[in-house]
ZAVEX-86215 format. One record per residue (C-alpha): residue number from 1; x, y, z. Coordinates in steps of 0.05 Angstrom, whole numbers. Layout:
BEGIN
pos, c1, c2, c3
NUM, X, Y, Z
...
# end
This chain:
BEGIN
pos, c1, c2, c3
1, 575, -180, -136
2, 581, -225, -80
3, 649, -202, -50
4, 608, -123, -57
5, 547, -157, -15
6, 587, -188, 35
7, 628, -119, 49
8, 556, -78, 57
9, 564, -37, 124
10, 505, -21, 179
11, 540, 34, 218
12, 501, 41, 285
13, 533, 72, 349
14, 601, 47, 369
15, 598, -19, 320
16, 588, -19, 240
17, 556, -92, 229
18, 559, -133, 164
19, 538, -199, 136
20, 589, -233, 173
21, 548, -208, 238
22, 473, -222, 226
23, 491, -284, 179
24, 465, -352, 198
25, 519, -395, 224
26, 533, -472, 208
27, 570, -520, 251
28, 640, -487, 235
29, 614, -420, 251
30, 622, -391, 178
31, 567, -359, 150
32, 519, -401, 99
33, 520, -383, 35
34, 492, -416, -35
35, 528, -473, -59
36, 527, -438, -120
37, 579, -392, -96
38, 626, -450, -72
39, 615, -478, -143
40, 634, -417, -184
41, 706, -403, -139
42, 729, -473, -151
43, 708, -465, -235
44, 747, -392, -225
45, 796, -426, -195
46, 808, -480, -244
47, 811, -431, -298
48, 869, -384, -267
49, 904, -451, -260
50, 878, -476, -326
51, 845, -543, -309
52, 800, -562, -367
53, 771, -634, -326
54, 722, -586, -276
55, 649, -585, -300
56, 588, -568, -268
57, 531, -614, -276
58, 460, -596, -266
59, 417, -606, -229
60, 470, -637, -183
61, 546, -626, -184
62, 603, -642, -138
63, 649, -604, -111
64, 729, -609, -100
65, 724, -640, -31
66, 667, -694, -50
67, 612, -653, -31
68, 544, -671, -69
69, 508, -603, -78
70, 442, -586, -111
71, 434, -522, -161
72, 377, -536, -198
73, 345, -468, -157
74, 407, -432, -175
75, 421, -442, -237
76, 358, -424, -295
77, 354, -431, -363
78, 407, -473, -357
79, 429, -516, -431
80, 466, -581, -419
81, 509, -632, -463
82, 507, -703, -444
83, 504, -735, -383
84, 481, -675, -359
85, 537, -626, -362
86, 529, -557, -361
87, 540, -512, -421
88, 507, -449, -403
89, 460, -415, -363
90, 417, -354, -375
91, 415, -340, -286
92, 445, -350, -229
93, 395, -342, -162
94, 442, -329, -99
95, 404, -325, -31
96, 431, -282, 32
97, 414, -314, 102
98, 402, -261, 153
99, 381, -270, 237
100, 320, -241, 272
101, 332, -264, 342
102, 322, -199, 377
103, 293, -124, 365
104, 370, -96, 356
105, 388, -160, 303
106, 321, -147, 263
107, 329, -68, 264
108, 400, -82, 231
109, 380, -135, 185
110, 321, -91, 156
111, 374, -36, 148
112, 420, -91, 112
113, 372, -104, 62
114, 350, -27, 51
115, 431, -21, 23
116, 428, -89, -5
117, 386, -63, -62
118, 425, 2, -68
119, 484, -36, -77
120, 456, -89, -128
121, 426, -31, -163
122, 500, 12, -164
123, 526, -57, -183
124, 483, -54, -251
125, 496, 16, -271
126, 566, -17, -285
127, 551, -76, -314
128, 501, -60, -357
129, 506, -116, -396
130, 482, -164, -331
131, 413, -157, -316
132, 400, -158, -232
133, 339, -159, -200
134, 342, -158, -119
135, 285, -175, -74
136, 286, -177, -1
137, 228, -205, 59
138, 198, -125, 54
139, 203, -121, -13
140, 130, -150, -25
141, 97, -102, 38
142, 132, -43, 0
143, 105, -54, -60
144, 47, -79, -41
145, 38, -4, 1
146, 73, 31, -64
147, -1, 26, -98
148, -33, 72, -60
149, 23, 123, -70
150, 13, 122, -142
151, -58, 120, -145
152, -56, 199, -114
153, -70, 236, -171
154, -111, 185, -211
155, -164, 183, -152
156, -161, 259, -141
157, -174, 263, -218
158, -232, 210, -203
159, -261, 261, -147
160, -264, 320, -197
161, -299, 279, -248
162, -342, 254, -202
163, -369, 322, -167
164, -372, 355, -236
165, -424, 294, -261
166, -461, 290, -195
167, -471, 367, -195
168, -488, 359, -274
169, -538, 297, -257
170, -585, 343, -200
171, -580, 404, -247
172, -639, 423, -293
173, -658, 488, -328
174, -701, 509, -279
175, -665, 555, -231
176, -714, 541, -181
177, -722, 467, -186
178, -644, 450, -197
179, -602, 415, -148
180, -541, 417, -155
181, -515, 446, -88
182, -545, 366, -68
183, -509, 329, -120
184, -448, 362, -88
185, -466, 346, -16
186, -490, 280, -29
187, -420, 265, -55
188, -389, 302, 18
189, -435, 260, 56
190, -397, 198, 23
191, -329, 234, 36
192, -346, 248, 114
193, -362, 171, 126
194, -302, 148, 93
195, -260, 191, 134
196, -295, 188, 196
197, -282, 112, 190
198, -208, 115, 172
199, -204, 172, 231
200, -231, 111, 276
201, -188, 65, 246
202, -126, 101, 258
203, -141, 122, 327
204, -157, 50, 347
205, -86, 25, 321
206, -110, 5, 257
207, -63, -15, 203
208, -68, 18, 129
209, -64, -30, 65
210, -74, -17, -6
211, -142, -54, -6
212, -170, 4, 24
213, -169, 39, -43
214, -226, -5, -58
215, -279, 29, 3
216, -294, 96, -30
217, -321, 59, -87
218, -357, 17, -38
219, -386, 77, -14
220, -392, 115, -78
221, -438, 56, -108
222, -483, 62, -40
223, -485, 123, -10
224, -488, 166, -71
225, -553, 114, -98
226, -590, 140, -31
227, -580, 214, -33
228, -598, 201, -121
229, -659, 158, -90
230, -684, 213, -46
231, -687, 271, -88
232, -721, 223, -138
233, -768, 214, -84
234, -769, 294, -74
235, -791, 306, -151
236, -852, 256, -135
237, -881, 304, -86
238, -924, 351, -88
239, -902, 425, -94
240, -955, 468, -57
241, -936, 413, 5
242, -899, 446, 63
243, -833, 435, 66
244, -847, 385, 128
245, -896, 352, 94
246, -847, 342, 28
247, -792, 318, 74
248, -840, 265, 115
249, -860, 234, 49
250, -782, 231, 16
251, -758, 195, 85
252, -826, 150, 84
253, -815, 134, 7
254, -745, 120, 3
255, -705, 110, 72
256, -742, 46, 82
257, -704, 12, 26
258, -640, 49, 41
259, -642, 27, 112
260, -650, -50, 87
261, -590, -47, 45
262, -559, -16, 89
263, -573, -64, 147
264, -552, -122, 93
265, -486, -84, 79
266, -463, -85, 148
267, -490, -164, 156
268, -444, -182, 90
269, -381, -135, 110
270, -394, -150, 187
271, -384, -228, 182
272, -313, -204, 133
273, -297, -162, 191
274, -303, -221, 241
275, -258, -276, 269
276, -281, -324, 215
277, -238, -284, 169
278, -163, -309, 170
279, -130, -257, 128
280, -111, -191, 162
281, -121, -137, 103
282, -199, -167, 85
283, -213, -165, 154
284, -189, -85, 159
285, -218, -82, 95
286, -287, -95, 116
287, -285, -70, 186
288, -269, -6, 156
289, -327, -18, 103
290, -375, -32, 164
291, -353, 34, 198
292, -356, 76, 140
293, -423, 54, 110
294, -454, 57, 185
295, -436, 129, 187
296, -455, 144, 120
297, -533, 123, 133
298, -519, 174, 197
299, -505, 227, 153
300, -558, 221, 100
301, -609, 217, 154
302, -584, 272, 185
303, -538, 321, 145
304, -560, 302, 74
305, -630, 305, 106
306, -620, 373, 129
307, -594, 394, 76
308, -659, 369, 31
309, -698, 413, 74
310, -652, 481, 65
311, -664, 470, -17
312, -737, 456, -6
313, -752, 514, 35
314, -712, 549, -27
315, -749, 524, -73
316, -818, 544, -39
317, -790, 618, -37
318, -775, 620, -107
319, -704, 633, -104
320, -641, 613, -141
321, -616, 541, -128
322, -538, 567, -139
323, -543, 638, -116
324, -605, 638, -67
325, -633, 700, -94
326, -704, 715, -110
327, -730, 702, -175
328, -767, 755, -200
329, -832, 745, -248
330, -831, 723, -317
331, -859, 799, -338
332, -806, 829, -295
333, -748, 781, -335
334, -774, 805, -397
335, -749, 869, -385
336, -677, 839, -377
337, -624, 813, -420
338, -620, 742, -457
339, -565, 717, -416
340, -605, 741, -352
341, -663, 706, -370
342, -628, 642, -392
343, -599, 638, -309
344, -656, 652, -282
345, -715, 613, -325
346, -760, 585, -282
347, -836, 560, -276
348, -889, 586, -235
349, -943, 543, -202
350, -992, 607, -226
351, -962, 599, -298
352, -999, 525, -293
353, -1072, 528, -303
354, -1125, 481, -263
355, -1130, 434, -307
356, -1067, 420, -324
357, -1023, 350, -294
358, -957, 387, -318
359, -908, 354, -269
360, -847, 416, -265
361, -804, 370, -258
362, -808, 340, -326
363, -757, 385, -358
364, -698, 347, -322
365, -665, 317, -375
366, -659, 248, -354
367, -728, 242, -325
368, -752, 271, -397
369, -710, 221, -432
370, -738, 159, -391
371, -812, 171, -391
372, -820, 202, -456
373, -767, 148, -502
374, -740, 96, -460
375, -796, 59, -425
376, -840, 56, -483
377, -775, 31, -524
378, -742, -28, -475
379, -826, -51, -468
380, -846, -55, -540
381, -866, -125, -570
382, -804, -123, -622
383, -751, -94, -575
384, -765, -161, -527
385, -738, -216, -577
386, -681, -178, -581
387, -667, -177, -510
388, -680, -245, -494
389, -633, -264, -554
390, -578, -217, -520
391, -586, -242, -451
392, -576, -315, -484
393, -510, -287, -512
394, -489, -264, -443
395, -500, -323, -412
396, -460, -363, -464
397, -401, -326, -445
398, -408, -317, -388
399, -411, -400, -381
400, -353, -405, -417
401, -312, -359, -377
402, -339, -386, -311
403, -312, -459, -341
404, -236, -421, -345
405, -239, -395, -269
406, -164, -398, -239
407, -145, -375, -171
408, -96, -324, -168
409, -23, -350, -155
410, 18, -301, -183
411, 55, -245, -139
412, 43, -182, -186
413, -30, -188, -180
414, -20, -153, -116
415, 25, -94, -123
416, 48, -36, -173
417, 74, -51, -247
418, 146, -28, -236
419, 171, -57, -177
420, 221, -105, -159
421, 166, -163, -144
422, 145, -158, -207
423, 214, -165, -243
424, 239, -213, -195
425, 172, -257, -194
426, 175, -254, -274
427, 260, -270, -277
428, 244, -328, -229
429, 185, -356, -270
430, 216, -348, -339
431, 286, -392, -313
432, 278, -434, -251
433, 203, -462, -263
434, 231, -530, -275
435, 234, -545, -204
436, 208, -520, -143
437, 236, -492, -91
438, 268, -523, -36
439, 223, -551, 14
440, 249, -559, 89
441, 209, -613, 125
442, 237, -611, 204
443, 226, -666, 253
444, 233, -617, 320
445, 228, -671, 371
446, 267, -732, 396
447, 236, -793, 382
448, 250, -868, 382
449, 253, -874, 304
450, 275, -949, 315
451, 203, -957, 349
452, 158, -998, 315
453, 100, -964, 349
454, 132, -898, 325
455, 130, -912, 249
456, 63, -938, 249
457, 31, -877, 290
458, 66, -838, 222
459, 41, -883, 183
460, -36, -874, 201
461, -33, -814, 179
462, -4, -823, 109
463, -58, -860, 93
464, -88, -837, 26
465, -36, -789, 6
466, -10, -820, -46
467, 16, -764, -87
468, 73, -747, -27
469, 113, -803, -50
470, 173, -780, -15
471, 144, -782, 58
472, 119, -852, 38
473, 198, -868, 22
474, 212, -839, 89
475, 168, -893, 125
476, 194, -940, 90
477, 260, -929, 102
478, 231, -923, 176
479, 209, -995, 174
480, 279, -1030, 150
481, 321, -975, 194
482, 337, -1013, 266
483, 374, -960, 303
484, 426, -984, 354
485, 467, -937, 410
486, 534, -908, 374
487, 492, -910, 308
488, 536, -876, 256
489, 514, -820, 223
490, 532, -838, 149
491, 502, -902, 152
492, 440, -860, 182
493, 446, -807, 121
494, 458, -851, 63
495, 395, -901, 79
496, 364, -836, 86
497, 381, -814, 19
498, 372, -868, -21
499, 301, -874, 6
500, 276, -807, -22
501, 306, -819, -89
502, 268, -872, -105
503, 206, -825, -111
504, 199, -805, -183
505, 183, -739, -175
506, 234, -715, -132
507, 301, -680, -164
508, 343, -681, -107
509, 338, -696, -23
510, 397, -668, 31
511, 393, -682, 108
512, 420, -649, 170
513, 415, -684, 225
514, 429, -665, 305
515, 451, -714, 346
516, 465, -708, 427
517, 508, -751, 465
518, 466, -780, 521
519, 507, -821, 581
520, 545, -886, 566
521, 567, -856, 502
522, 487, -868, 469
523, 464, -829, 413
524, 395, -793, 402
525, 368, -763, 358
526, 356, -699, 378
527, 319, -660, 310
528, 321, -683, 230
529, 316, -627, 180
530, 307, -657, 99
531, 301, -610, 41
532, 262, -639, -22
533, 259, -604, -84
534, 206, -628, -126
535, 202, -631, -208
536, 150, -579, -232
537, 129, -547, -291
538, 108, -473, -291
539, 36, -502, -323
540, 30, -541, -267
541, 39, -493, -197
542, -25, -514, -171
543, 12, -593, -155
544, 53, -549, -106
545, -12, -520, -70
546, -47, -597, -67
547, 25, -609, -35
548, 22, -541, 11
549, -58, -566, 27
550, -30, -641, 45
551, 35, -626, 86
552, -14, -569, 133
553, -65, -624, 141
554, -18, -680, 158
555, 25, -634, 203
556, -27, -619, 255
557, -60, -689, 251
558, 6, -729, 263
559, 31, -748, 324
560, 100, -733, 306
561, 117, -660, 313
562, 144, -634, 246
563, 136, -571, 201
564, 146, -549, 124
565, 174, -492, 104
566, 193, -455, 32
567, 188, -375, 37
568, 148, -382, -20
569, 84, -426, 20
570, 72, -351, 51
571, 44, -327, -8
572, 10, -403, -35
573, -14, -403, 35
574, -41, -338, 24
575, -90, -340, -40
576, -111, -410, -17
577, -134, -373, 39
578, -158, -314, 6
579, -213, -354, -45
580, -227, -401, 12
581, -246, -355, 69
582, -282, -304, 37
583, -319, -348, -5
584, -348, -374, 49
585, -364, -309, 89
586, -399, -294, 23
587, -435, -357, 23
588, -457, -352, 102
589, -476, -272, 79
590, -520, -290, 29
591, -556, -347, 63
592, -573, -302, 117
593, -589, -240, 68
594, -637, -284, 42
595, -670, -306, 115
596, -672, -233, 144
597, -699, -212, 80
598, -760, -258, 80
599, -788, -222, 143
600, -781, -151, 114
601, -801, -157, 42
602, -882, -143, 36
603, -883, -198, -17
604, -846, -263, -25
605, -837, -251, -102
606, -787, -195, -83
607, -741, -246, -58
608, -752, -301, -101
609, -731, -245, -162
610, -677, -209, -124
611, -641, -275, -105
612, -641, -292, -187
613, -624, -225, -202
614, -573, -227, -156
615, -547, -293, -179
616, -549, -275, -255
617, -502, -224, -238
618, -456, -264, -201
619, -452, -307, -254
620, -434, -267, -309
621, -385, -223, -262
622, -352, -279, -254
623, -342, -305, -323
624, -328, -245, -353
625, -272, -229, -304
626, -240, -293, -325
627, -247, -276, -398
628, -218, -214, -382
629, -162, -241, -349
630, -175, -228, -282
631, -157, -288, -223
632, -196, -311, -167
633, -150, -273, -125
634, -161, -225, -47
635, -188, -177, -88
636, -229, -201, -136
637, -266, -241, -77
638, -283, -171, -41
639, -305, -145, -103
640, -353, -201, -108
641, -381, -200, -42
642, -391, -126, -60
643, -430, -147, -123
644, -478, -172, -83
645, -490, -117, -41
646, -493, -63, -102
647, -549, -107, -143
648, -591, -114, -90
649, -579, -36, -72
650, -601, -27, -147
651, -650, -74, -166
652, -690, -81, -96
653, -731, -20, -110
654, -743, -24, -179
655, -766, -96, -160
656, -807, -80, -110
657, -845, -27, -139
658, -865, -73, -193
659, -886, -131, -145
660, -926, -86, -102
661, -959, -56, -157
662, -1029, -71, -165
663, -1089, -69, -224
664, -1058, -37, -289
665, -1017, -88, -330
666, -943, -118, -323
667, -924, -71, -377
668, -947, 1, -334
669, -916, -16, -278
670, -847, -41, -311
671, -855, 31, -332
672, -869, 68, -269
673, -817, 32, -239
674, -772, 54, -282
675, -797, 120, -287
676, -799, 123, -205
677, -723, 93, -191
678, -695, 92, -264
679, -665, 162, -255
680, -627, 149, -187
681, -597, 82, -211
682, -579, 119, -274
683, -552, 186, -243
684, -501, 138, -190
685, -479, 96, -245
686, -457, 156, -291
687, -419, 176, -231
688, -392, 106, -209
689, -371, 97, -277
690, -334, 166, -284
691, -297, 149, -220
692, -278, 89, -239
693, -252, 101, -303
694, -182, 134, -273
695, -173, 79, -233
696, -161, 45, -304
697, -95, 81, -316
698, -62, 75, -246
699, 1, 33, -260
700, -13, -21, -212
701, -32, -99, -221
702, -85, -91, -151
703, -122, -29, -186
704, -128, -61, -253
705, -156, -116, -217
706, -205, -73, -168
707, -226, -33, -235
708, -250, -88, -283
709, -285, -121, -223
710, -326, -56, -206
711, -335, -50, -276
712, -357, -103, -292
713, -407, -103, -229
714, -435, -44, -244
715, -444, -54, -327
716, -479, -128, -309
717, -520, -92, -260
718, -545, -32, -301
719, -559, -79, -357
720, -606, -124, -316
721, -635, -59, -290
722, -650, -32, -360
723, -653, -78, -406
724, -668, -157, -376
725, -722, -145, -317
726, -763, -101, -354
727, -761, -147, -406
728, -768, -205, -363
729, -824, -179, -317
730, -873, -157, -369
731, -882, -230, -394
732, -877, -275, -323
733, -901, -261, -253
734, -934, -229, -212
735, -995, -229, -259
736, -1038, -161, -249
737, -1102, -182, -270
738, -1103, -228, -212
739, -1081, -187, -158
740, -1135, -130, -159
741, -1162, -121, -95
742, -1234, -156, -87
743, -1286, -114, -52
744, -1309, -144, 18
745, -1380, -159, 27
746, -1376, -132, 102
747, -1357, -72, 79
748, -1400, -10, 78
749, -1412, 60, 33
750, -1415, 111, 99
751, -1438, 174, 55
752, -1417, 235, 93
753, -1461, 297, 68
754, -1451, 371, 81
755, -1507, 414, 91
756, -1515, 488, 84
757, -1581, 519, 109
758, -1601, 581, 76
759, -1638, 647, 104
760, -1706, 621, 94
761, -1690, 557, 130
762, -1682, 513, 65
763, -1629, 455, 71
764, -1584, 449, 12
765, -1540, 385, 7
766, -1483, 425, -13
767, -1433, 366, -15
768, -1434, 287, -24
769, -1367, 249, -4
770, -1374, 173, -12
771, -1325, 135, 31
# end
């Protein structure tokens, strides 16, 4: 395998380059290569000669010519006999070196890898008894972008679903009072702002991640609630209105709470989007959030709006909601077949009489299903132990799986199920978690490391970090080391050495070291590069982030000018960075959610109950994602933040209808909230829910994770919407009875009177109005 890597070809114009070309070089000008491979041609080469005295031992061997080399990276699942001699091992890990010092060198080297794979992977077909799994530095960004290729079909099946249940949920058996041409272009108005924003994105030099798969679910939660909200708000008026009139009082009704959550949507996403943010794909992420739900409040106030007003003026003319044509009398449709009747069945406002309250819109199923069954259900006296007993139970859990939180460490979180991260991330766990991988530390400066002054400047800033032994055993070795010109370099190397050993938890320590010849045949030390490999446990990963957290802090505090480096600190860097930042976005979000809201809400009790709300299902989104296996990972995080954007889109109105209500009893107004937002929050979580549900079966570690989040956001919410507020509310404050407005003694009765003279001059009061 390695003599078939080392012949790969990059054929280019006039040159075909290979390993031997963009290698990295050592002092002899040979290419480096694992000292594995050095290791295995001198055991091959003792058996063709048959030597029986070579062994390897692990996790440090020696080689023919006295080297001392380390393998305890290279080889995994390794078993040993005594004095720790090598009798088998499950893997072998070899590691190719390739340049990047120009645009040519890294053009070639990307290509290098591309056939790297193919020829690892033509190497298994014929040797199919070897299992070989190649990963490269693209590898991860391929995979990573190889979710949203497989999600195609799943989310296209998730866009059917949903405009089939949207157009279901604003249908009704009235022909005349049916919607469903707006359930269908409430769901386009979504559409247009999400592509409108990616349009922006692109044209602006934007980048494309898989992350984005998470926006039209962002949008789908919020923009599909508002169109839901408004032709709630629609059924609440008045038929024998003008169509104006109708409109004026759905826009006054409901776009005052859209454009709040709105406006705390683009507060929350806006400080993701900023410089705050460290990590490249949540700062897209919620730029392109910002962008799209910006345009999508455009849209409903202006195409969705528009297209309220085409339906209404429909409606008025008495014609088909589908087909637009005029619906003839009930006597005429007697005349006409079954099936006829049964498309065109609709109530006239003449078929009503006087004295009848009959609201038409009754006969929508949902809106007959809440007021008639539901509200008097969730509000009755033995329904409400039942509740409070159940909430209990989700809080219990909900505790116990918030005690359990982990951060997200693992590599497959992040991409699709059958890709080479995944196999190689899961071959590399199962046999070389017994130590860690190597660590470079580099000293990149000349310094006097004879000076007294020197070590003690170092040694300031070691103070308290105890746990990095090893850099301790570098001072000291500092302190006794009393560098003369000429100073060998053995002597230099093996003090060196023999100071990192002494740290327990370190397997093994190498050195290179650059010296330059100065004038009068001095020394200097020019740069020192030491490689530590540390003794870990695969239950115990997060010691290597406290390291990761320790090295980054002491490195930019220190005088001395050094730097760590494992490939693998790119990805611990990554989700340390990924909880961290957005956490704290979330936290600055909320804190001013909570500031800007105090000046809009009409009553402080709105806040007081959407910030619990609001916490309650924080809290139990978070525990149950833990007990449902899901890390504290990038995505998770966003999903979060969006939590707290899609309660407060669904519980703010229902809250504040309640609040705001006056006289009557806690118990009539829990109902008339529901009854007046109830069906909008139910109608966009039947069609969140459908959408979501094909995101389920996309095989990909990122959607699973994006899935249960939203899932679980929008289960926790509906169930404090329908089940714990309106429990809740009926038994604390506001209280009702208090609140009724109190008649003010300056106030006055004007009576205004109407008078109608007849023919033989007599005044009749013909009307009496009190005011």
């Amino acid at each position: 395998l390695h003599s078939a890597v080392t012949r790969i070809q990059v054929q280019r114009p006039g040159f075909n380059y290979t390993f031997a070309h963009i290698c990295i070089l050592n002092n002899d000008k040979t290419c480096i290569v694992d000292d594995i491979v050095h290791v295995l041609e001198e055991l091959k080469a003792a058996r063709s000669s048959n030597r029986t005295n070579f062994a390897i031992t692990y996790p440090i061997t020696h080689l023919k010519d006295g080297r001392e080399v380390y393998n305890g990276h290279q080889l995994g699942g390794v078993t040993v006999h005594s004095k720790d001699r090598v009798k088998s091992a499950e893997a072998i890990q070899l590691t190719y070196y390739l340049q990047a010092i120009n645009s040519l060198n890294d053009m070639v080297a990307e290509k290098w890898e591309s056939i790297f794979c193919d020829t690892v992977e033509l190497f298994q077909k014929s040797n199919r008894k070897l299992k070989m799994y190649p990963f490269t530095s693209s590898s991860l960004k391929e995979d990573f972008q190889k979710t949203s290729r497989v999600s195609e079909r799943y989310l296209i099946t998730s866009l059917v679903l949903v405009v089939t249940l949207a157009i279901l949920c604003c249908s009704m058996q009235d022909c005349v009072r049916s919607k469903p041409w707006l359930g269908l272009l409430g769901l386009l108005t979504v559409t247009l702002a999400t592509l409108t924003a990616a349009g922006i994105i692109n044209l602006t030099g934007g980048k494309y991640n898989s992350t984005f798969l998470g926006i039209p679910f962002v949008m789908l939660g919020h923009g599909l609630y508002g169109t839901f909200e408004m032709l709630s708000s629609w059924r609440k008026t008045r038929e024998d209105q003008h169509v104006k009139e109708r409109t004026a009082a759905v826009f006054a009704d409901s776009m005052l709470s859209f454009s709040l959550t709105t406006a705390m949507y683009l507060v929350t996403f806006g400080i993701g989007a900023s410089p705050f943010t460290n990590i490249e794909a949540a700062r897209i992420f919620c730029c392109n959030s910002c962008i799209a739900i910006f345009f999508n409040y455009l849209y409903v106030l202006s195409f969705y709006g528009s297209s309220l007003v085409f339906t209404g003026y429909i409606e008025n003319n008495y014609q088909h909601s589908i087909f637009c044509r005029k619906v003839p009398k009930p006597e005429v449709l007697q005349e006409k077949p079954a099936w006829y009747r049964f498309l065109l069945t609709a109530k006239f406002s003449e078929d009503t009489a006087d004295s009848e309250e009959t609201n038409t819109y009754e006969s929508h199923l949902l809106v007959w299903f809440l007021k008639r069954y539901y509200c008097d259900w969730i509000t009755n006296t033995y329904v409400k132990p039942f509740v409070v007993l159940f909430y209990l139970v989700y809080i219990s859990f909900a505790l116990m799986g918030y005690l359990q939180v982990s951060e997200g460490s693992d590599l497959s979180n992040i991409v699709a199920t059958a890709t080479r991260t995944i196999e190689y991330t899961t071959a590399q766990q199962k046999y070389f978690s017994n130590y860690s991988p190597v660590i470079g530390f580099y000293i990149y400066e000349s310094i006097e490391y004879w000076n007294t002054s020197v070590q003690e400047d170092v040694l300031e800033y070691t103070k308290g970090f105890v746990r990095i032994s090893w850099f301790e055993s570098y001072l000291n070795y500092l302190r006794k080391l009393n560098i003369s010109t000429g100073l060998p370099k053995k002597n230099f190397t093996d003090m060196l050495r023999n100071s990192f050993l002494k740290a327990p938890q370190f397997a093994h320590f190498s050195e290179d070291i650059i010296f330059s010849k100065k004038y009068n045949n001095e020394v200097d030390v020019v740069a020192s590069r030491m490689f530590l490999v540390a003794k870990t446990m695969e239950t115990k990963r997060e010691e290597l982030y406290d390291l990761l957290e320790t090295l980054r802090k002491l490195s930019l505090t220190s005088k001395v000018k050094f730097i760590v480096f494992n490939p693998s600190f790119v990805y611990m860097d990554r989700y340390a960075s990924s909880v961290g930042a957005p956490l704290q976005n979330s936290c600055i979000s909320a804190l001013f959610l909570l500031f800007f809201s105090a000046f809009l809400v009409a009553d402080s009790l709105i806040n007081v109950w959407l910030t619990l709300t609001v916490a309650s299902v924080e809290f139990g989104v978070i525990g149950f994602m833990t007990l449902w296996k899901v890390e504290l990972d990038c995505i998770s995080v966003l999903c979060l933040i969006y939590g707290i954007n899609y309660t407060i889109d669904n519980c703010a109105p229902l809250l504040s209808t309640f609040v705001l209500g006056k006289e009557f009893t806690r118990t009539k107004w829990v109902k008339n909230a529901l009854e007046v937002h109830g069906v909008a929050i139910l109608q966009s979580y039947l069609c969140y829910i459908v959408g979501l549900i094909p995101l389920a079966a996309v095989p990909s570690n990122l959607t699973r994770t994006l899935f249960r989040c939203l899932f679980l956001i929008a289960l926790v919410t509906f169930f404090h919407c329908f089940a714990i507020l309106p429990v809740i509310l009926t038994f604390l404050p506001p209280s009702k009875k208090k609140r009724k407005e109190k008649k003010n003694p300056e106030n006055r009765e004007e009576i205004e009177c109407v008078e109608m003279v007849d023919m033989d001059s007599t005044r009749v009061v013909d009307q009496i109005t009190t005011v």
